[in-house]
N, CA, C and O atoms as CSV, one atom per row, in Angstrom:
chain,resi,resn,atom,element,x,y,z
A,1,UNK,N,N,-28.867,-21.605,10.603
A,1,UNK,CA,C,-28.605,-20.244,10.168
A,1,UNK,C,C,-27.358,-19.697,10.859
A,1,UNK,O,O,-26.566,-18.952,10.283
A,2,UNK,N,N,-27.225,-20.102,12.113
A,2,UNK,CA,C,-26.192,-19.696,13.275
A,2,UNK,C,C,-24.915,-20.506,12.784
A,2,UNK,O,O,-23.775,-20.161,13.095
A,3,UNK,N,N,-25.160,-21.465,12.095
A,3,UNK,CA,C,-24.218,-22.063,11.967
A,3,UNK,C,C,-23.455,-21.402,10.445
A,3,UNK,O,O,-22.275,-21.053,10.406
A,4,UNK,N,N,-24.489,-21.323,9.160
A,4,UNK,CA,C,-23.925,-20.582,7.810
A,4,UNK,C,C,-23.281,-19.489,8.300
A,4,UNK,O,O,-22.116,-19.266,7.968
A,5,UNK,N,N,-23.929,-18.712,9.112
A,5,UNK,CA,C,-22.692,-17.502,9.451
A,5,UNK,C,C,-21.929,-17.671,10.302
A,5,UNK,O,O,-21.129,-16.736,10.273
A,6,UNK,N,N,-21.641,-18.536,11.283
A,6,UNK,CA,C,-20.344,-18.682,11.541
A,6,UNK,C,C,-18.884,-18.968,10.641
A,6,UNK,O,O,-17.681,-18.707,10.633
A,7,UNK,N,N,-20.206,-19.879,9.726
A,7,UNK,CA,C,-18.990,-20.901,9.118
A,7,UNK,C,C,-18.306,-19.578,7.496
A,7,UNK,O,O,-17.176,-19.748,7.037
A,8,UNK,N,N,-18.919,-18.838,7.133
A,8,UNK,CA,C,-19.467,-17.536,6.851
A,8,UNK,C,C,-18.098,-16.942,6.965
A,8,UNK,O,O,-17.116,-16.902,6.223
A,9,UNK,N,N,-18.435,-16.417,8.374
A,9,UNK,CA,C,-17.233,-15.483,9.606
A,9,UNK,C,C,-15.936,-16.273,9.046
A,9,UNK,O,O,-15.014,-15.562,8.646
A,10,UNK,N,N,-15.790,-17.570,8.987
A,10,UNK,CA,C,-14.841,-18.050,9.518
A,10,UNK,C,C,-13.881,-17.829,8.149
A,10,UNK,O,O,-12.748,-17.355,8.235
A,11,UNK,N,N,-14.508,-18.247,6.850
A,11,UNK,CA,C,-13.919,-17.889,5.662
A,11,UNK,C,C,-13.719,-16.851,5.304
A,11,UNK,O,O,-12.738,-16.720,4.572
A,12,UNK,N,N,-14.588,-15.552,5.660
A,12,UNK,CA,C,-13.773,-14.252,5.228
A,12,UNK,C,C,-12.417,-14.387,6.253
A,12,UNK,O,O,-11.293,-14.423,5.752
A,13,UNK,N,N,-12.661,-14.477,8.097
A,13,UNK,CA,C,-11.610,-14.028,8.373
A,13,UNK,C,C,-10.510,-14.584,7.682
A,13,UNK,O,O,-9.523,-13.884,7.454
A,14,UNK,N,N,-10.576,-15.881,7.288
A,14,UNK,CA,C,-9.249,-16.787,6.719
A,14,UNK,C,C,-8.403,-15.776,5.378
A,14,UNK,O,O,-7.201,-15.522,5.315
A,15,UNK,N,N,-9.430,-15.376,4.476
A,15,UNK,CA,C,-9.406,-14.748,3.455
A,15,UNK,C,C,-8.745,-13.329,3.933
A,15,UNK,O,O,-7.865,-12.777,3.273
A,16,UNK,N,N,-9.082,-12.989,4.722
A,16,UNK,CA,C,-8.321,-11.883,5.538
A,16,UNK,C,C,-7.527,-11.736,5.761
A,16,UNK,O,O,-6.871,-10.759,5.402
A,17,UNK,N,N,-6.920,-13.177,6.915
A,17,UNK,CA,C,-5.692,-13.413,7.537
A,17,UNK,C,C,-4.801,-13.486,6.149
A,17,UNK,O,O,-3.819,-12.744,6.118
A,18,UNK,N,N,-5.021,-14.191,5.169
A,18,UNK,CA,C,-4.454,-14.161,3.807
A,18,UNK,C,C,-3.855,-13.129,2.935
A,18,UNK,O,O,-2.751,-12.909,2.437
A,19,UNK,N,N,-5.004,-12.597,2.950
A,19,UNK,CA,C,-4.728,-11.068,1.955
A,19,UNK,C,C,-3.762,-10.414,3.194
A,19,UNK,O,O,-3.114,-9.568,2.578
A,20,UNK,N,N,-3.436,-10.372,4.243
A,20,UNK,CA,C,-2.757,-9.200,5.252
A,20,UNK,C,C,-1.321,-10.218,5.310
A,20,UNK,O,O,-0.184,-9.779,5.481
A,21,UNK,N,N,-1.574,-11.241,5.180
A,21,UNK,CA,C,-0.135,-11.866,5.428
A,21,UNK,C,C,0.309,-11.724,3.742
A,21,UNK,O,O,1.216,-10.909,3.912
A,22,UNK,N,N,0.302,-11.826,3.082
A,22,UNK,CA,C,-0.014,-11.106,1.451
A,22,UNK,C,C,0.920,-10.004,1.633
A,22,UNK,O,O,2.130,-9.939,1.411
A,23,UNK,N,N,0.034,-9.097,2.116
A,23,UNK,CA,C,0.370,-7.439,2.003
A,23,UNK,C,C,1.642,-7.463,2.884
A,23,UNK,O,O,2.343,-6.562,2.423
A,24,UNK,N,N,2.274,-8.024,3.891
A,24,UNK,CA,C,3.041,-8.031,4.645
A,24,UNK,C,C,4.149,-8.405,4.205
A,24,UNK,O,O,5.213,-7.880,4.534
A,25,UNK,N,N,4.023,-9.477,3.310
A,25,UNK,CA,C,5.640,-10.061,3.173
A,25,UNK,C,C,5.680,-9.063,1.855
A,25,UNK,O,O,6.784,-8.533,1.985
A,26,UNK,N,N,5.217,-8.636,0.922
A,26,UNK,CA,C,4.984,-7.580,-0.211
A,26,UNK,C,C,5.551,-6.386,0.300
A,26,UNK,O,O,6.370,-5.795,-0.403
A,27,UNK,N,N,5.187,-5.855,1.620
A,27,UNK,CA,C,5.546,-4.987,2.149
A,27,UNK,C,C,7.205,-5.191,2.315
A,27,UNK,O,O,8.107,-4.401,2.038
A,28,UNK,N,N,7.267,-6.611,2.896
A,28,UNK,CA,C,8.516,-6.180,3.822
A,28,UNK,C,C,10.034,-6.375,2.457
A,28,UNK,O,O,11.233,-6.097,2.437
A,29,UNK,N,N,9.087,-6.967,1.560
A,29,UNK,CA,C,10.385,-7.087,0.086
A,29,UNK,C,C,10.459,-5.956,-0.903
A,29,UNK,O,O,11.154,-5.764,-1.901
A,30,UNK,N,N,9.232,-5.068,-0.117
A,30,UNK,CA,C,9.536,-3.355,-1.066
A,30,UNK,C,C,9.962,-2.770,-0.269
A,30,UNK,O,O,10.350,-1.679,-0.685
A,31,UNK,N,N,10.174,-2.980,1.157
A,31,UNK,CA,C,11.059,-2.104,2.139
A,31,UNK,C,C,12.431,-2.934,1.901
A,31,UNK,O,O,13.352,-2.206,2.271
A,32,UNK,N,N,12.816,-3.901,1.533
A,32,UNK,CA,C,13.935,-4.389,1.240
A,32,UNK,C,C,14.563,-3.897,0.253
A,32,UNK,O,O,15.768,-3.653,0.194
A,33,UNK,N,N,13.538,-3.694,-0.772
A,33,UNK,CA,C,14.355,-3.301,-2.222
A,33,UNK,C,C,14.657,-2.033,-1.920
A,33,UNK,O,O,15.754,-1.605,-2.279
A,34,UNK,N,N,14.037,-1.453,-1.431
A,34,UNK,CA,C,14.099,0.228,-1.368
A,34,UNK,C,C,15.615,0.712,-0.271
A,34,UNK,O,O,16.262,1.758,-0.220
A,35,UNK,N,N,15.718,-0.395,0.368
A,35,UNK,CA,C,17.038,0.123,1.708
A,35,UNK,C,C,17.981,-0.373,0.579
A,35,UNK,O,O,18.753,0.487,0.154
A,36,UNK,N,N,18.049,-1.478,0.074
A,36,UNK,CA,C,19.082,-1.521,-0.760
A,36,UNK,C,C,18.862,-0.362,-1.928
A,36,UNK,O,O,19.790,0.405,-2.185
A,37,UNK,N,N,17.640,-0.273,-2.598
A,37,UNK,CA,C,18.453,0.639,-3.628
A,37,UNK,C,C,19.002,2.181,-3.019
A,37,UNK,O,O,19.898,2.761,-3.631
A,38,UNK,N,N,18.366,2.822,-1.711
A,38,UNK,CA,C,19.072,3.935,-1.128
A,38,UNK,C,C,20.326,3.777,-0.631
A,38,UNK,O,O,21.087,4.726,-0.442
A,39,UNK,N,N,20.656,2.372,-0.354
A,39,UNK,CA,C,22.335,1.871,-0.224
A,39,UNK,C,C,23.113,2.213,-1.445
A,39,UNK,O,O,24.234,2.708,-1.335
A,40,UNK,N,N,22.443,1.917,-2.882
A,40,UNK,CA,C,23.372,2.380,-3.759
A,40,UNK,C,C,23.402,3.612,-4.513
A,40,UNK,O,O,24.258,3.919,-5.343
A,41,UNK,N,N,22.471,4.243,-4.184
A,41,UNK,CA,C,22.565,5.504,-3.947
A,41,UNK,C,C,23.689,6.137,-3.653
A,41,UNK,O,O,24.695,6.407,-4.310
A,42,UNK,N,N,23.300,6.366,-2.371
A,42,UNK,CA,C,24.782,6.366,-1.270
A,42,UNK,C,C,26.006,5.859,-1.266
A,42,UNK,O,O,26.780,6.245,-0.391
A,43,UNK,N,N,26.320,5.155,-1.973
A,43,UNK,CA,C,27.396,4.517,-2.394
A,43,UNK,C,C,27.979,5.510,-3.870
A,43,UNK,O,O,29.137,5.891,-4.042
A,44,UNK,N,N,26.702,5.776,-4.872
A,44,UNK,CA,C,27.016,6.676,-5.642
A,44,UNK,C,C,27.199,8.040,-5.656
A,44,UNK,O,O,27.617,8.817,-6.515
A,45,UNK,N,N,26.868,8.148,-4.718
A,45,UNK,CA,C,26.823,10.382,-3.804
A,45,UNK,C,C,27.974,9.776,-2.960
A,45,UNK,O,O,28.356,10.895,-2.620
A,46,UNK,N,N,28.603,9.186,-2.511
A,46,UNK,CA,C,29.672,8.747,-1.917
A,46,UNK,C,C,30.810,8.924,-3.108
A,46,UNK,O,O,31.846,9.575,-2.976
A,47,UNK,N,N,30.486,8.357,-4.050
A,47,UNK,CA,C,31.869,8.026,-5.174
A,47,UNK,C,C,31.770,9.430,-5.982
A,47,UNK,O,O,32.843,9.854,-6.410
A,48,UNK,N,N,30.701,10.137,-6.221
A,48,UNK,CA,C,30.965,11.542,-6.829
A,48,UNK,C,C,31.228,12.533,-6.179
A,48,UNK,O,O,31.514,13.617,-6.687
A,49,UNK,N,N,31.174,12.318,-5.032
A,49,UNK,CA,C,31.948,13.245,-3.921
A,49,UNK,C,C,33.537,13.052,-3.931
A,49,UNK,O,O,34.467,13.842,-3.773
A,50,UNK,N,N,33.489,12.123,-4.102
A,50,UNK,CA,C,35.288,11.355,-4.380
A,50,UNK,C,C,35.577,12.491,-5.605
A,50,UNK,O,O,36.264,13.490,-5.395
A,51,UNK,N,N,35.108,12.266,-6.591
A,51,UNK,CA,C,35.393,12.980,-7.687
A,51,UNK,C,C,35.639,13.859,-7.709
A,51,UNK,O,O,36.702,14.268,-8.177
A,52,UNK,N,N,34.565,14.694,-7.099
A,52,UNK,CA,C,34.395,16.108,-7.408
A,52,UNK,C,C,35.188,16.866,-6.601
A,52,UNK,O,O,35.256,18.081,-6.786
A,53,UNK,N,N,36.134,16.025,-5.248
A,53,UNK,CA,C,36.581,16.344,-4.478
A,53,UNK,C,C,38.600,16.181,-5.082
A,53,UNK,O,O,39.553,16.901,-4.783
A,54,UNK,N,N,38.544,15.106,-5.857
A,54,UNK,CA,C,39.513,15.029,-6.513
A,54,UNK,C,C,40.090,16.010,-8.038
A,54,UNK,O,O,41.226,16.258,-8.442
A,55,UNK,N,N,38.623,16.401,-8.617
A,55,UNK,CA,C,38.579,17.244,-9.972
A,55,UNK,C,C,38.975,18.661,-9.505
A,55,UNK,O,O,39.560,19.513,-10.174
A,56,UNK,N,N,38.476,18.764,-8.032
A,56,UNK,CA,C,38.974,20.117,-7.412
A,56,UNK,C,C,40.555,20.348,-7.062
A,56,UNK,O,O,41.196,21.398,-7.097
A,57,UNK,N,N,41.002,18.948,-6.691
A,57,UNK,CA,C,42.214,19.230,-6.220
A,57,UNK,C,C,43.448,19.083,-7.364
A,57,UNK,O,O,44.647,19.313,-7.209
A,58,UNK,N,N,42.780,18.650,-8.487
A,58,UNK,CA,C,43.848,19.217,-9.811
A,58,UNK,C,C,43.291,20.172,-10.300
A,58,UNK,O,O,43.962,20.305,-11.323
A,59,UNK,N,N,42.576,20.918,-10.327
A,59,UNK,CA,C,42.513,21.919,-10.555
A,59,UNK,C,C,43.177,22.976,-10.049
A,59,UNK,O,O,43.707,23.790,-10.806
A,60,UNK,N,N,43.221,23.076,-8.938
A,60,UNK,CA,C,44.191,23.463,-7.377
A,60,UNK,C,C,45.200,23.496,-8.517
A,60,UNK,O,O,45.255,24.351,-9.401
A,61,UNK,N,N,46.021,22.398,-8.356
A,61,UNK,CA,C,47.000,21.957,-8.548
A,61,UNK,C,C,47.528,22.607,-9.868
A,61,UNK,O,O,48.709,22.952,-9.857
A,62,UNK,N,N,46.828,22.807,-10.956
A,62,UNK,CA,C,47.025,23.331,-12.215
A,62,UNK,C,C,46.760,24.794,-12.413
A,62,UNK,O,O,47.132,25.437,-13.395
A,63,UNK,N,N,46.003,25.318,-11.272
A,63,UNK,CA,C,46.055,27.080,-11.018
A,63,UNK,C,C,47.624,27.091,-10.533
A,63,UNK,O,O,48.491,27.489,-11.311
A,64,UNK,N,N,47.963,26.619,-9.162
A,64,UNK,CA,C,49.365,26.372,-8.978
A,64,UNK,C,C,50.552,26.577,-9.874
A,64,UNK,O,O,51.445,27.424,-9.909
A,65,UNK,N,N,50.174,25.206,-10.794
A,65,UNK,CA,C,51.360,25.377,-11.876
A,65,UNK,C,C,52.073,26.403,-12.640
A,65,UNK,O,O,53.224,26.681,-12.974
A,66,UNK,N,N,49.993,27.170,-12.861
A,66,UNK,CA,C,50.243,28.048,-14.377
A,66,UNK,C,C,50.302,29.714,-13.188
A,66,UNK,O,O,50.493,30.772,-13.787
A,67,UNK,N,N,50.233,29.738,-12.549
A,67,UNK,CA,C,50.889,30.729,-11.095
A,67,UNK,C,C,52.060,30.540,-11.403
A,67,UNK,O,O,52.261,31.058,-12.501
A,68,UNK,N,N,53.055,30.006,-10.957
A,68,UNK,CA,C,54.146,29.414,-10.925
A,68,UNK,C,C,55.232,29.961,-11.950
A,68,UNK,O,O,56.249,30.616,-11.717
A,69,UNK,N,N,54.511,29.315,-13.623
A,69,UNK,CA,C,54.860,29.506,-14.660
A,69,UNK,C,C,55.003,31.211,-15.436
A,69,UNK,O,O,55.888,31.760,-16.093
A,70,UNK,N,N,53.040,31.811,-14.732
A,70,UNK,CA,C,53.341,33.201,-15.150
A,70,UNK,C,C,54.679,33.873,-14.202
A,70,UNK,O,O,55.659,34.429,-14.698
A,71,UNK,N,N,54.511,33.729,-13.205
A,71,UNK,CA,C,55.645,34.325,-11.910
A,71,UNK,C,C,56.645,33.966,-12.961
A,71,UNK,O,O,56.802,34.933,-13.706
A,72,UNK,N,N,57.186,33.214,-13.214
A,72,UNK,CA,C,58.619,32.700,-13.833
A,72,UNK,C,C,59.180,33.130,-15.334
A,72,UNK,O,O,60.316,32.997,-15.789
A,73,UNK,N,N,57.661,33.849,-16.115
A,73,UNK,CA,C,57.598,34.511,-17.360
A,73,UNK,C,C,58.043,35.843,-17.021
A,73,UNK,O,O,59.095,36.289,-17.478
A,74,UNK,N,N,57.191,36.592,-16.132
A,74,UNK,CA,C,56.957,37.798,-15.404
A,74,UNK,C,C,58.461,37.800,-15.193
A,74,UNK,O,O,59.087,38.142,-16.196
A,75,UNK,N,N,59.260,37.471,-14.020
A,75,UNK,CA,C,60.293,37.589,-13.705
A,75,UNK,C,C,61.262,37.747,-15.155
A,75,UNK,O,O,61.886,38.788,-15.358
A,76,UNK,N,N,61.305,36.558,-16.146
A,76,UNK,CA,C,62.537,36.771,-16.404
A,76,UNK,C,C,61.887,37.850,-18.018
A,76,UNK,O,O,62.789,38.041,-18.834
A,77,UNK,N,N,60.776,38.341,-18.326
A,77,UNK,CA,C,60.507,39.991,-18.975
A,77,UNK,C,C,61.307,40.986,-18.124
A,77,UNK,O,O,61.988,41.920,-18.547
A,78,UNK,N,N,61.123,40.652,-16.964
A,78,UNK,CA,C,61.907,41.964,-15.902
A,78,UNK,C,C,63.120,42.071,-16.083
A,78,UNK,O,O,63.553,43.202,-16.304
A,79,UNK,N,N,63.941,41.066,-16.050
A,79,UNK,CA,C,65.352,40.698,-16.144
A,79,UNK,C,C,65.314,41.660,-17.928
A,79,UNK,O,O,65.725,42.769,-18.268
A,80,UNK,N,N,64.831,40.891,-18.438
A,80,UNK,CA,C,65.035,41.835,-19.847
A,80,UNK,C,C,65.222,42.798,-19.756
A,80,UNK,O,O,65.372,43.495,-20.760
């Protein structure tokens, strides 16, 4: 009897050790996927920051112009 439940014991723990080494490497390839996909993430909030940082500075650039242009309308109505 001492012996069926040892031998008992011995197959769940195995079944155990199994299912947890299981869950572990499962674990450690959805913590993998997940650092990489927040890598490209970040890579993409990285590159639309580029953008949005560049869409600003022609814009800049084209308030500038049409500044520039009214000043240069303005002026020569005056001259008129």
């Amino acid at each position: 009897m001492e012996e069926a439940f040892q031998a008992d014991k011995k197959v769940t723990r195995e079944k155990y050790e199994n299912i947890l080494a299981q869950m572990r490497e499962e674990t450690k390839t959805l913590v993998q996927q997940h650092l990489a996909e927040v890598g490209n993430l970040k890579a993409k909030i990285a590159y639309e920051i580029q953008e949005r940082e560049k869409e600003r500075a022609d814009q800049t650039a084209m308030l500038k112009e049409l500044h520039m242009k009214l000043s240069k309308e303005r002026k020569s109505k005056e001259k008129l």
